[in-house]
C-alpha positions in Angstrom: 11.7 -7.4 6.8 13.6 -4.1 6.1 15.7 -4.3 3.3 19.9 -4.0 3.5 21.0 -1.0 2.2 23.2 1.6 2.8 22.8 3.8 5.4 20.3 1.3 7.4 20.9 1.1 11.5 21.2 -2.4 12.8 21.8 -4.3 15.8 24.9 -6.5 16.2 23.4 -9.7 17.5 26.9 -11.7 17.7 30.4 -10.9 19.1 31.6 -8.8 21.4 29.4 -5.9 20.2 26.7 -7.8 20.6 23.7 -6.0 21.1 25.3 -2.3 20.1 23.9 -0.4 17.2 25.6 0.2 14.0 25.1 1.8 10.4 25.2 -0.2 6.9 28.1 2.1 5.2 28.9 -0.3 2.4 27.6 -3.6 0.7 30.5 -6.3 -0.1 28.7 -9.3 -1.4 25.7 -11.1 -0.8 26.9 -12.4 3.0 29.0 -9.7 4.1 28.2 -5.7 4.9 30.5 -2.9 6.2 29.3 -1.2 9.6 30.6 1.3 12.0 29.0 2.5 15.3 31.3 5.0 15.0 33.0 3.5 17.6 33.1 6.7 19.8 29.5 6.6 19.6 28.5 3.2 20.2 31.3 1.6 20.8 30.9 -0.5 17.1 34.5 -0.4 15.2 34.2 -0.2 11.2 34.5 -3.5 10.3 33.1 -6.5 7.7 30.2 -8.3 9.5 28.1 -11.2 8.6 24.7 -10.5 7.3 23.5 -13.1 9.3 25.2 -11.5 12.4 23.0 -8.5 12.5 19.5 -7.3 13.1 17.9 -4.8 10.4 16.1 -1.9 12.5 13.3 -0.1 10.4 15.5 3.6 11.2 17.5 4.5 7.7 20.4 7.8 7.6 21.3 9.5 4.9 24.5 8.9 4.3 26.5 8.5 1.0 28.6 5.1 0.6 31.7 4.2 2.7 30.6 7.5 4.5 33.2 8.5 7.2 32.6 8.0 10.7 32.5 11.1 11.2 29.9 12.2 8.3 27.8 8.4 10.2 27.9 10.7 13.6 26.8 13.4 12.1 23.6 11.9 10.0 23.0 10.1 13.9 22.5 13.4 15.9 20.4 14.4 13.2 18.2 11.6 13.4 18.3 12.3 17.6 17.2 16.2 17.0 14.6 15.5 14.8 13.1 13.0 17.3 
């Protein structure tokens, strides 16, 4: 199982965005992580969400910690070009 960490995409697997990707941008405690879509890329808001809410994908971005969505946007379309 892929680790948490900063900059790791995930998978909302509860809510409303359930099913929509998102980015790890910060680490609060042991239960709870940040993540952001952005939101006018995936439609995933920045907010607190339950470790045990998400799905950990194997895909990392190089982002630095509670990275802007717009600096998350940019690491995603580079991640895209390079595929």
């Amino acid at each position: 199982m892929p680790a948490i960490d900063i900059g790791r995409v995930c998978i909302k697997t509860m809510g409303r965005e359930r099913g929509k990707r998102c980015v790890i941008v910060d680490i609060v405690d042991r239960s709870f992580v940040l993540v952001t879509g952005p939101k006018s890329v995936t439609g995933v808001k920045r907010r607190r969400a339950n470790v045990g809410h998400i799905e950990l994908l194997d895909e990392m971005v190089k982002i630095p910690r509670r990275a802007s969505d717009d600096e998350v946007a940019e690491a995603l379309r580079d991640i895209k070009s390079q595929k």
